[in-house]
NUNUMI-840101 format. One record per residue: residue number from 1; residue in three letters; x, y, z of N, C-alpha, C, O in turn. Coordinates in Angstrom, 2 decimals, always signed. Layout:
NUNUMI-840101
(NUM, "ALA", (X, Y, Z), (X, Y, Z), (X, Y, Z), (X, Y, Z)) ...
//
This chain:
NUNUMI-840101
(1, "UNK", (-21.34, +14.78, -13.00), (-20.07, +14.60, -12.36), (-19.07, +14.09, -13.40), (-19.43, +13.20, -14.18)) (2, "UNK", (-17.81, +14.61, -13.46), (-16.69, +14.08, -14.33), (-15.78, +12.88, -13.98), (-14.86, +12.94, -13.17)) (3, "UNK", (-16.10, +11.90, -14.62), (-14.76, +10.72, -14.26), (-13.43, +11.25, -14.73), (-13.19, +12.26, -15.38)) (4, "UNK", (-12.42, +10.10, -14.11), (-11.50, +10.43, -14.16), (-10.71, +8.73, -14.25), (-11.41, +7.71, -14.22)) (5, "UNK", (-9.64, +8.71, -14.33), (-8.78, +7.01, -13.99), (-8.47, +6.97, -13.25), (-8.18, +8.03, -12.69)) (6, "UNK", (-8.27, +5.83, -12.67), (-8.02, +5.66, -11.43), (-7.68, +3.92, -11.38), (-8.09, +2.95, -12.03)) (7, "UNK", (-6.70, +4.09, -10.27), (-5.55, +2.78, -10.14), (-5.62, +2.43, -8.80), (-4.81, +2.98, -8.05)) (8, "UNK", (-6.37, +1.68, -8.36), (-6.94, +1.19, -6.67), (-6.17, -0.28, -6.06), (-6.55, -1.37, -6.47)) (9, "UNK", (-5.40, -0.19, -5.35), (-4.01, -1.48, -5.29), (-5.08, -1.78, -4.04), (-5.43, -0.88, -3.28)) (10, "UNK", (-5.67, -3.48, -3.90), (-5.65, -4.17, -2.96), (-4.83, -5.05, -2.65), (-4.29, -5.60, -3.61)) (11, "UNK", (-4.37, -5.58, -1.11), (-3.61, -6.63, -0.54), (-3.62, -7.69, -1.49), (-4.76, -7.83, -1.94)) (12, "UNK", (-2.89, -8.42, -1.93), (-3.40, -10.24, -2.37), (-4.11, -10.36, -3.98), (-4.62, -9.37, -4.52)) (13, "UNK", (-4.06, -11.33, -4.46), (-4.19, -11.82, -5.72), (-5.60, -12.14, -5.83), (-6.04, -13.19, -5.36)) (14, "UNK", (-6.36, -11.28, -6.43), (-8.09, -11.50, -6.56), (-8.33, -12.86, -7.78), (-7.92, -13.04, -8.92)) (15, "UNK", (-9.10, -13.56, -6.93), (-9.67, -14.17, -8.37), (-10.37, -14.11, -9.04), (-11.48, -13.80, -8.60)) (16, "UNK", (-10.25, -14.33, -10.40), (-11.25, -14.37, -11.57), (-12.86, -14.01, -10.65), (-13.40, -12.90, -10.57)) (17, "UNK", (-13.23, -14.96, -10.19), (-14.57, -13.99, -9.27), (-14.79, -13.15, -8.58), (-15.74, -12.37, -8.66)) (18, "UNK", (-13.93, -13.16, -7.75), (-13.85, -11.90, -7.30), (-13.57, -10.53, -7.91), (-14.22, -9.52, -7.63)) (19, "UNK", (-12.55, -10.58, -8.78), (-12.31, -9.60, -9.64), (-13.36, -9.52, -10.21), (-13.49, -8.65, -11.06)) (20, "UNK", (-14.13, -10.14, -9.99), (-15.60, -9.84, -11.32), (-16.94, -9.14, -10.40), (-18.08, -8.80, -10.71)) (21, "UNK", (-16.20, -9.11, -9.24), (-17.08, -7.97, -7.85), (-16.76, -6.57, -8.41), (-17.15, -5.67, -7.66)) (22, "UNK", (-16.10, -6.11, -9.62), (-15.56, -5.35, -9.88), (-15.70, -5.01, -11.49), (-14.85, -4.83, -12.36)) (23, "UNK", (-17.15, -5.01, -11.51), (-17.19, -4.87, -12.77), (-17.17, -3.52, -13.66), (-17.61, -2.41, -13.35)) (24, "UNK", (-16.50, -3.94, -14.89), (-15.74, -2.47, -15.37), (-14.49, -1.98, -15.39), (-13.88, -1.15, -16.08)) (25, "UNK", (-14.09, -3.09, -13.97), (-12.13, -2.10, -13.57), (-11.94, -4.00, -14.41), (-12.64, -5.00, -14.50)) (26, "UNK", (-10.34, -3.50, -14.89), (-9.62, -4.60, -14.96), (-8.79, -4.44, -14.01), (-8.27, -3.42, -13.56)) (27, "UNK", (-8.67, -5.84, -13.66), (-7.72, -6.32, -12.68), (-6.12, -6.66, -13.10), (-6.15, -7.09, -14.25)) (28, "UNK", (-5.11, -6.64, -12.73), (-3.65, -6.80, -12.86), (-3.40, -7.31, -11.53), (-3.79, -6.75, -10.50)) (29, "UNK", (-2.50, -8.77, -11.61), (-1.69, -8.98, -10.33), (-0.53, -8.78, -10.46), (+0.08, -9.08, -11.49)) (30, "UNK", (+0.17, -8.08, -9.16), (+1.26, -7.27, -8.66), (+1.66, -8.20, -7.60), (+0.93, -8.82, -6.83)) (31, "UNK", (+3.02, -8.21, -7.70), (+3.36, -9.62, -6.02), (+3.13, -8.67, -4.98), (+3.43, -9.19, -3.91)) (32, "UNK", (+2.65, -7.29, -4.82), (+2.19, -6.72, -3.90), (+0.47, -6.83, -3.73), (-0.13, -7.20, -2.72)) (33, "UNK", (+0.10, -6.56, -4.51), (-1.54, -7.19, -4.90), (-2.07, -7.03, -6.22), (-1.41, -7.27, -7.23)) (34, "UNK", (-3.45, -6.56, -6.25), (-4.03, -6.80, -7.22), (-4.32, -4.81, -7.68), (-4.59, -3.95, -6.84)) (35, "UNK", (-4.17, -4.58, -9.04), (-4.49, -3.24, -9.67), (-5.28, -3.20, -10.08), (-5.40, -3.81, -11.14)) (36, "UNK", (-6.64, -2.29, -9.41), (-8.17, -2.40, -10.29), (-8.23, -1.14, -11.45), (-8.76, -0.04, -11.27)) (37, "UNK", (-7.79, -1.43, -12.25), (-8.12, +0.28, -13.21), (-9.36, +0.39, -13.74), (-10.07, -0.53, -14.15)) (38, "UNK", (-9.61, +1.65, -13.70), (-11.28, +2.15, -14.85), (-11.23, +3.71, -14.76), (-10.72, +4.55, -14.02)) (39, "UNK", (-11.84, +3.67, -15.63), (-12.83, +5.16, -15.58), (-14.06, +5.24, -14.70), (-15.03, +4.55, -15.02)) (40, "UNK", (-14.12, +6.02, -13.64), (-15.17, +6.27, -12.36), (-15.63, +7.51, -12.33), (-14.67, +8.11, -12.82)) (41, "UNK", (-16.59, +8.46, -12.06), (-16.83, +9.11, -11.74), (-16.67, +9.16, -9.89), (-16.17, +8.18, -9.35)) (42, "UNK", (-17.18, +10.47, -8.93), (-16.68, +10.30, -7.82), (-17.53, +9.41, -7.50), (-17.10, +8.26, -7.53)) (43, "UNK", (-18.74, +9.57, -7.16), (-19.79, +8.13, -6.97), (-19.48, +7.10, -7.14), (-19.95, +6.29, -6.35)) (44, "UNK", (-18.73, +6.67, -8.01), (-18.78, +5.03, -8.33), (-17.35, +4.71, -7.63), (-17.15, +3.55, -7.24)) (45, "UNK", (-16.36, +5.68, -7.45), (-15.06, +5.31, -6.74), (-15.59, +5.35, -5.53), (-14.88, +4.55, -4.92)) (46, "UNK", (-16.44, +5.78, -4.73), (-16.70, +5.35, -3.47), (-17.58, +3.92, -3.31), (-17.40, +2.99, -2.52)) (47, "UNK", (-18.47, +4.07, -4.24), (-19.03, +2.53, -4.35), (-17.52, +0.97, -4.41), (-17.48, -0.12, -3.84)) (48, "UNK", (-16.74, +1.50, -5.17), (-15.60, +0.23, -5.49), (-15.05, +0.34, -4.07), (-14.56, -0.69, -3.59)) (49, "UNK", (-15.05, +1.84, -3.09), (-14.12, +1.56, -1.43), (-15.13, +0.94, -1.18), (-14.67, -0.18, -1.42)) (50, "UNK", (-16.34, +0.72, -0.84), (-17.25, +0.61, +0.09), (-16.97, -0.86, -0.53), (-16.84, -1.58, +0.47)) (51, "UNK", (-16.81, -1.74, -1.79), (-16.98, -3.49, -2.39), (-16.32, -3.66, -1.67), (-16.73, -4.25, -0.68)) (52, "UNK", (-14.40, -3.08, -1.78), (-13.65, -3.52, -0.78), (-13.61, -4.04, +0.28), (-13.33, -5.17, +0.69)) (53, "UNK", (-14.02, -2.81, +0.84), (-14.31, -3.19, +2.19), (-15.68, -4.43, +2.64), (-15.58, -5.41, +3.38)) (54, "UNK", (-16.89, -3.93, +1.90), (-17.48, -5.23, +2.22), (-16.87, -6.59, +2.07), (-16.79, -7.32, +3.06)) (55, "UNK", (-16.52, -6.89, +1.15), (-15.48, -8.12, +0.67), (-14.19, -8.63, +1.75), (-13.61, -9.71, +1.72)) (56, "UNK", (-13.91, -7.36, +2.80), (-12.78, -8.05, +3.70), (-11.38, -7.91, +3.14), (-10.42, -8.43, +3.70)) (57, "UNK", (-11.26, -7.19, +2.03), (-9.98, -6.51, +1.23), (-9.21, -5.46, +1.82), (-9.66, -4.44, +2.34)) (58, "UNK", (-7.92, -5.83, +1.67), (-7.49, -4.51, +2.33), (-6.78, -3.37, +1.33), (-5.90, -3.71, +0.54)) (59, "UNK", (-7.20, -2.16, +1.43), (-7.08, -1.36, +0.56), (-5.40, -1.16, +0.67), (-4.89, -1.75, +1.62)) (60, "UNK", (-4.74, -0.61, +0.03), (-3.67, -0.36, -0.33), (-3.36, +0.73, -0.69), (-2.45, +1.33, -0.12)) (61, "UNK", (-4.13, +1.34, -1.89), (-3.81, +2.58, -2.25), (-4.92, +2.77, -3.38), (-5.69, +1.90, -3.79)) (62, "UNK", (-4.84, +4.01, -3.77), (-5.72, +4.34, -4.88), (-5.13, +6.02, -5.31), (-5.14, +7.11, -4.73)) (63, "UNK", (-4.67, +5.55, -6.59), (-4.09, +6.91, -7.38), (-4.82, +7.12, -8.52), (-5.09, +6.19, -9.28)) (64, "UNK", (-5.23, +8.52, -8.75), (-6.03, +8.90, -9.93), (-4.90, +8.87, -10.79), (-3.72, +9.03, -10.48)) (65, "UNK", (-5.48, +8.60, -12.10), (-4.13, +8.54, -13.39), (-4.37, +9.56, -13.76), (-5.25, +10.31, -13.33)) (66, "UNK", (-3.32, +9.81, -14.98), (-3.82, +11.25, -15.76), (-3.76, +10.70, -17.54), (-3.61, +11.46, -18.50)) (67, "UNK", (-3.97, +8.96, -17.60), (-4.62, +8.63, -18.79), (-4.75, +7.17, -18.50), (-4.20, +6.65, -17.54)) (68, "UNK", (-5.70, +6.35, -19.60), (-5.65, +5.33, -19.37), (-4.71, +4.35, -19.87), (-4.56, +4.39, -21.09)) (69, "UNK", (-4.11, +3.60, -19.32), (-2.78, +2.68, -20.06), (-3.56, +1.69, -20.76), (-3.00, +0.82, -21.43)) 
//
């Protein structure tokens, strides 16, 4: 399967541990929320919806990039 980038906006300001539920994406806080970026294949971007959601996060958005910043 081919990865791709990808930019996944949750609600609210993750912390240092939590962001670390997320290993691989870096995190960015936004006064809208938090920006998880990485390189994923499709498998593993459904694994990071499914952390979300276990975690009680509310998703926001998620845009594939077309490079990594």
């Amino acid at each position: 399967m081919s990865s791709a980038h990808y930019e996944i906006t949750v609600r609210g300001r993750l912390s240092v541990t939590l962001a670390g539920a997320f290993d691989g994406l870096s995190a960015t806080a936004h006064p809208a929320g938090t920006v998880l970026r990485g390189e994923l294949d499709q498998a593993a971007l459904y694994g990071v919806i499914d952390r979300i959601d276990s975690l009680g996060l509310e998703l926001l958005e998620v845009r594939r990039s077309p490079a990594a910043r």
